[in-house]
N, C-alpha and C positions, 0 to 999 in steps of 0.2 A: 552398365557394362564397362565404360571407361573406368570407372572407380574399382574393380575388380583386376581388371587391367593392369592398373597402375599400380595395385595390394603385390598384385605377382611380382611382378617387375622389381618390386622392392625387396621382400621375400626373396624373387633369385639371387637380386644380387648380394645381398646380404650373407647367402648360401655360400656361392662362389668368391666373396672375399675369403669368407670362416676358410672354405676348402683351400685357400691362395696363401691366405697364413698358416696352413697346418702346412701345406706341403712346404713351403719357406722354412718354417721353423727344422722337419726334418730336411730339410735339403741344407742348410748351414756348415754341419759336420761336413759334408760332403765336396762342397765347393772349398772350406777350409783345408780339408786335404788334400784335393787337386793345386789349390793354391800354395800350399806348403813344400810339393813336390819342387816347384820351381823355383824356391827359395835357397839361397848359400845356409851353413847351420847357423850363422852369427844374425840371419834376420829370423828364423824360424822362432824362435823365441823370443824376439826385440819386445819392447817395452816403450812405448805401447804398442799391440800389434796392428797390422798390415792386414788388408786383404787380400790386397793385390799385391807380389811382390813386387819389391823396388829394384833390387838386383837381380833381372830375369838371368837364370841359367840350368842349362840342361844337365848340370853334372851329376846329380843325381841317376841320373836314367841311365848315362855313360857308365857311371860305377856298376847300376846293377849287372845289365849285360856284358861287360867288360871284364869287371873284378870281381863277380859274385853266382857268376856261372845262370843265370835267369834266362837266358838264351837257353841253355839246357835244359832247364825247365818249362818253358813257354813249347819247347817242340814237344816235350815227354806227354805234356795238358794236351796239347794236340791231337796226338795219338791215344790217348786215353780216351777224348771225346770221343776219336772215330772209330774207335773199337767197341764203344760203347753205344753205338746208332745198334752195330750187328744185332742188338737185344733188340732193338724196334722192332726188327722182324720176327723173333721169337714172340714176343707179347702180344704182334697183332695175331698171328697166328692161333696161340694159345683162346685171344679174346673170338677168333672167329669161333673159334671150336666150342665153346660153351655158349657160344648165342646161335649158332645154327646148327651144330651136329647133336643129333638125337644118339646116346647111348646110354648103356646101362650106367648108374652110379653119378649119372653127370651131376646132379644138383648136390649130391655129398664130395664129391670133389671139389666142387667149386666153393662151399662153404667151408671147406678145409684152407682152400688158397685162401680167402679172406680173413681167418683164423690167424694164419702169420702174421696178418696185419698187427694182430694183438699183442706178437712176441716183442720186446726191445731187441734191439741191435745188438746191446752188450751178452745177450744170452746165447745168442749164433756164434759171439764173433769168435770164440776158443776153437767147436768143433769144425768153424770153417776155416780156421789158418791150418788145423789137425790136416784138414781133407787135403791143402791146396799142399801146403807141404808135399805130404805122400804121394802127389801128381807131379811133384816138380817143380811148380809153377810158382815158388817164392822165389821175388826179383825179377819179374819178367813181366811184362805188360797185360798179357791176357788172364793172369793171375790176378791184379789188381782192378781189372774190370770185372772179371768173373762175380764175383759176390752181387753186382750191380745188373746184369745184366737181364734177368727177369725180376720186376715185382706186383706185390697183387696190386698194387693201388693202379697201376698201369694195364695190369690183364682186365679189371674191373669196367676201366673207364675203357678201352676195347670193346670188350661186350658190349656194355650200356651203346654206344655208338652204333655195332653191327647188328643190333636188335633191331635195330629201324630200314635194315636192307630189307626191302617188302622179299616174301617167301617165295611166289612165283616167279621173281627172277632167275632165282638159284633154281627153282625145279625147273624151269625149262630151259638151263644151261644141261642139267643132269640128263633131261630124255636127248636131249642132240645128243649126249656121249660124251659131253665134258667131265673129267675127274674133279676132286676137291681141290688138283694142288693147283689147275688152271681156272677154276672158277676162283679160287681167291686170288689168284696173279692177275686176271684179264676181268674180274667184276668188282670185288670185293675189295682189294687195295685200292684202285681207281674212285673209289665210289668213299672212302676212307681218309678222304685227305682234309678234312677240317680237324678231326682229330689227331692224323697222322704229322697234321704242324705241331701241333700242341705238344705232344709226345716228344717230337726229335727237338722242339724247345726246353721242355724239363728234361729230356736226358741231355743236350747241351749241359744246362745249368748242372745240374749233376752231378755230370762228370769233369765240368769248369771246375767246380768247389768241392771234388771229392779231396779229402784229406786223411779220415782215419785207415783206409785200405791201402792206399799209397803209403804212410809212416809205420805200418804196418809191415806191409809184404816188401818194401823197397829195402835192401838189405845196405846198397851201394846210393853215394848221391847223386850217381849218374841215373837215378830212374826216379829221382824224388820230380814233383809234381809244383806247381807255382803256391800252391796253399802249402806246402810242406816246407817250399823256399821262405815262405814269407813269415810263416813260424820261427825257422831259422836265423832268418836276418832281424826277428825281435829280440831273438836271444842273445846272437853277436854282438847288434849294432844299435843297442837299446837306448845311448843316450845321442844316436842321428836320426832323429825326428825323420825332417826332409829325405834322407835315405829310406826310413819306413814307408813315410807317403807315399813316393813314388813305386814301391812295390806292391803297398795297397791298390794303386792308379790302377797299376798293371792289371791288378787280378780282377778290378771290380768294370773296371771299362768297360771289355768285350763284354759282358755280363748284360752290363746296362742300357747300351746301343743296342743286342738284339730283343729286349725285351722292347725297347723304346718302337721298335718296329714291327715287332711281330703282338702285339697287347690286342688289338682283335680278334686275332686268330686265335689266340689264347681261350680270350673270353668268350668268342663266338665256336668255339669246341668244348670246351663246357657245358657252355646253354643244350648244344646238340645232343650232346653226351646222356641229358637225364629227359631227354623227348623220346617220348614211345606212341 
């Protein structure tokens, strides 16, 4: 039994160095960019390189927000993420509706919405600049969330999740006299929240690194987006490393800290998601 013991033990760890060198390996770029951010441009490419800078300084960070308008873009991302929750509600909506309301056509509707899943992005994306045009909404915030704000991969995983609100709850909200739109406010969203993290996680994410609908519909650079900023400043400022980095910083940070925190909720709405 001890001999078995000790087979694992060996086996683990053998496992978890492998997994401690992969993740090192890719985390290198990473810490080398952060590291880079805080370099002047004459050590960013010293010879031989630095990990750690020698001349710590902030001017990088100073330039973007100061002289490259990133402050404008850090609030425009802002506003995009939270115009872009507005859709959470749509889709959980949509997902209740195919997993508990009985109507005609449901199962071919809803194999239609998984169908788009098929289409690429580039084959939408003409008649949907056509449509948003004719509404107005090119250069304006809700125009550049609009394309985003429902998709099936998101109504799908809805459904899968509200399949498992057992039936006799909801019918006996119905005989008290409860409608649909309080049974889903006061049972069904409450009851919704392992996947309702998940969701306003990937529409964060989302809407943090949306970039072809922002370079798109954003006509002025007063509505460009930090992914559209930081396209920009490669194009401008292509031979300031440390200027890039730190706008990388920017964009990939918030990013990485809410996933760092929320990676259970993630995974453990998943696992939920395909339990029936």
């Amino acid at each position: 039994m001890s001999e078995r013991r000790r087979r694992r033990r060996i086996v683990r760890l053998l496992v978890t160095g492998l997994i401690g060198l992969v993740a090192l390996v890719y985390a290198v770029p990473f810490l080398w960019m952060l590291s880079g951010s805080f370099k002047p441009p004459n050590e960013v490419l010293s010879r031989p390189p630095t990990l750690l800078p020698v001349e710590f300084t902030w001017n990088n960070y100073v330039r973007l927000f100061r002289e490259l308008d990133f402050g404008i873009y850090l609030g425009n991302t802002c506003v995009v993420v939270l115009l872009a929750m507005v859709g959470l509600l749509l889709r959980a909506m949509a997902g209740y509706g195919f997993a508990k309301l009985h109507f005609r056509g449901r199962g071919a509707l809803f194999a239609l919405v998984m169908a788009t899943m098929m289409i690429p992005d580039q084959v939408t994306m003409i008649p949907t600049f056509l449509v948003l045009n004719e509404l107005g909404l090119v250069n304006t915030y809700i125009g550049i969330v609009m394309p985003q704000f429902v998709t099936a991969f998101s109504i799908f995983l809805f459904r899968q999740f509200m399949e498992t609100i057992p039936d006799p709850l909801l019918e006996a909200a119905r005989i008290d006299g409860a409608g649909e739109l309080r049974i889903f406010f006061n049972i069904v969203w409450p009851l919704s929240g392992p996947i309702l993290g998940v969701q306003a996680i990937l529409c964060f994410i989302a809407g943090w690194n949306s970039f072809i609908w922002p370079l798109i519909l954003a006509t002025q650079q007063n509505k460009y987006t930090l992914s559209v900023g930081l396209a920009l400043l490669d194009g401008q400022y292509s031979s300031e490393y440390g200027l890039k980095m730190a706008g990388a910083a920017v964009m990939v940070l918030p990013v990485l800290i809410v996933f760092i925190f929320a990676q259970r909720h993630i995974v453990r709405g998943f696992t939920l998601s395909g339990l029936k």
